[in-house]
DRENSEVEX-329851 format. One record per residue (C-alpha): chain; y, z, x; residue in one letter; residue number from 1. Coordinates in steps of 0.02 Angstrom, whole numbers, plus 50000, padded with zeros to 5 digits. Example, Ala and Ser with C-alpha at 12.3 -4.5 7.8 and 13.67 -1.06 7.14 Angstrom:
REM DRENSEVEX-329851
+---+-------+-------+-------+---+-----+
: c :    yy :    zz :    xx : r :   k :
+---+-------+-------+-------+---+-----+
: A : 49775 : 50390 : 50615 : a :   1 :
: A : 49947 : 50357 : 50684 : s :   2 :
+---+-------+-------+-------+---+-----+
//
This chain:
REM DRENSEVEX-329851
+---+-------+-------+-------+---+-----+
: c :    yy :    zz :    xx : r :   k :
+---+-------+-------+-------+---+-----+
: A : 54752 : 46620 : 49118 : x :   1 :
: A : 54655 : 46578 : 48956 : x :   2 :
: A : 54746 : 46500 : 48811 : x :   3 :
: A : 54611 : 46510 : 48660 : x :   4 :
: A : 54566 : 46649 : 48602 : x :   5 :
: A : 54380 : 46648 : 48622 : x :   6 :
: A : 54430 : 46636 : 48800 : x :   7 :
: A : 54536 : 46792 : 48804 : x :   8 :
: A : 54395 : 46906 : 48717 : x :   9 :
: A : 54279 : 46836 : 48833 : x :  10 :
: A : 54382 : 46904 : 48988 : x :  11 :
: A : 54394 : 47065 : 48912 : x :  12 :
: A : 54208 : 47077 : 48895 : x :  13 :
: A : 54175 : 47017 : 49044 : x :  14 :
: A : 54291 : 47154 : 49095 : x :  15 :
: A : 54211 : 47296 : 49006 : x :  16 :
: A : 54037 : 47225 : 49069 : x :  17 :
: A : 54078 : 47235 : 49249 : x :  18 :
: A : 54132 : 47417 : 49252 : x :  19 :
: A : 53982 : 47468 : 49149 : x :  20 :
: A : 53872 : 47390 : 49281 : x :  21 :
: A : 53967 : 47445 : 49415 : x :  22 :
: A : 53957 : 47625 : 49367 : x :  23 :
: A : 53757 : 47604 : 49364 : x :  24 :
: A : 53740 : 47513 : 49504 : x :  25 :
: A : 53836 : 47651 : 49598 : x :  26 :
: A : 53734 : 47777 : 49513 : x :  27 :
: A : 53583 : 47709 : 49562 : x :  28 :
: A : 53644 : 47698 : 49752 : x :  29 :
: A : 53661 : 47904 : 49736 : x :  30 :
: A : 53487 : 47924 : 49671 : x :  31 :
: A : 53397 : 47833 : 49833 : x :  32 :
: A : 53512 : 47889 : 49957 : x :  33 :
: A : 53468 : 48075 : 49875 : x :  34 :
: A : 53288 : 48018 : 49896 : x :  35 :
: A : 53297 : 47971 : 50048 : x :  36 :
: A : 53381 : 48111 : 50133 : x :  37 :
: A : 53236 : 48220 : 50046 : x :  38 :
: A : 53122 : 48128 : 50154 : x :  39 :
: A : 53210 : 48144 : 50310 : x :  40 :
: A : 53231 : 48329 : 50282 : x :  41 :
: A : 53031 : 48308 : 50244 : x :  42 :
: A : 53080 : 48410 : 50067 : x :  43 :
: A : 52926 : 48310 : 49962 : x :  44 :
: A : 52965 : 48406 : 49800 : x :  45 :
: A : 53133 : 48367 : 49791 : x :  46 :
: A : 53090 : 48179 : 49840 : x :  47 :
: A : 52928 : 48171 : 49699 : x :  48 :
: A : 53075 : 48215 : 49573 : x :  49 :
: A : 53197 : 48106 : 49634 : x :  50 :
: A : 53081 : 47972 : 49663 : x :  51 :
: A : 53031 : 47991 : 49470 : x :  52 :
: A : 53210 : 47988 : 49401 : x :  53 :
: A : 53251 : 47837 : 49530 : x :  54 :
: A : 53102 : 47743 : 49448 : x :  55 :
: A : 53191 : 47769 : 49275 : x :  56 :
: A : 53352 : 47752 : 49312 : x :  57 :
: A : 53312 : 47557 : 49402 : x :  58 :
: A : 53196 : 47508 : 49266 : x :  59 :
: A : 53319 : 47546 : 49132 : x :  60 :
: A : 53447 : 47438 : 49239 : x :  61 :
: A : 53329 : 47305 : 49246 : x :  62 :
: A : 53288 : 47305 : 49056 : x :  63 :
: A : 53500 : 47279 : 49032 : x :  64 :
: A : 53505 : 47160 : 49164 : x :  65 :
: A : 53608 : 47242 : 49272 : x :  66 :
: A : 53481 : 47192 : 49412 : x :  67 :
: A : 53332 : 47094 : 49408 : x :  68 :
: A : 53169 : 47170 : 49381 : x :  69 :
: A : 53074 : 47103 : 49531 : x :  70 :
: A : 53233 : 47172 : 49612 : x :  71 :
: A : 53176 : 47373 : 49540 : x :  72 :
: A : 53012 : 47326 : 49567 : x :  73 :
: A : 53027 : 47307 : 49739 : x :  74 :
: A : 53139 : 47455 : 49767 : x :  75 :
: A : 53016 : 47580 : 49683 : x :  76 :
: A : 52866 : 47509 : 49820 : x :  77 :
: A : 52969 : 47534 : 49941 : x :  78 :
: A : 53013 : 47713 : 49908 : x :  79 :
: A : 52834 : 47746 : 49846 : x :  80 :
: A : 52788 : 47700 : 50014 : x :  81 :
: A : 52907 : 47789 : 50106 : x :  82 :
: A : 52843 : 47940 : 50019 : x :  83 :
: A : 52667 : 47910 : 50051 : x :  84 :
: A : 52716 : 47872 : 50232 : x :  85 :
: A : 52807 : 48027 : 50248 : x :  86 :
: A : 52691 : 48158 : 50179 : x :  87 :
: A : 52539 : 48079 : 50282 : x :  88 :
: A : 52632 : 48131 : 50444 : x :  89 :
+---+-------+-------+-------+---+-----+
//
């Protein structure tokens, strides 16, 4: 346990910090998996806006540094692909 006091704040914001970007992280995880069960029920509209509020939702997580921003990048490809794939079928 932390004796100085800097040290005790800095566990509490720590704290506070981890819930916030737990929350988002797990809110994120709801927006894909809702994209991606739009695909696989081949509803496009559904995935176009989910896709487009995904695409927000991980850039503005990557801005706060709640995950990296190659990291978002990479995950908006991907489902920009899987889209692409999907309605070419």
């Amino acid at each position: 346990m932390a004796n100085v006091k800097s040290a005790k704040k800095r566990i509490k914001v720590i704290a506070k910090r981890t819930a916030v970007n737990r929350r988002v992280k797990s809110h994120l995880k709801e927006i894909i998996k809702t994209f991606d069960k739009a695909i696989e029920e081949k509803d496009f509209t559904l995935a176009e806006e989910s896709l487009k509020l995904a695409e927000k939702k991980l850039m503005q997580a990557a801005a706060k540094g709640t995950i990296h921003k190659n990291t978002a990048s990479r995950k908006v490809s991907r489902m920009h692909k899987k889209l692409n794939s999907a309605k070419a079928e």
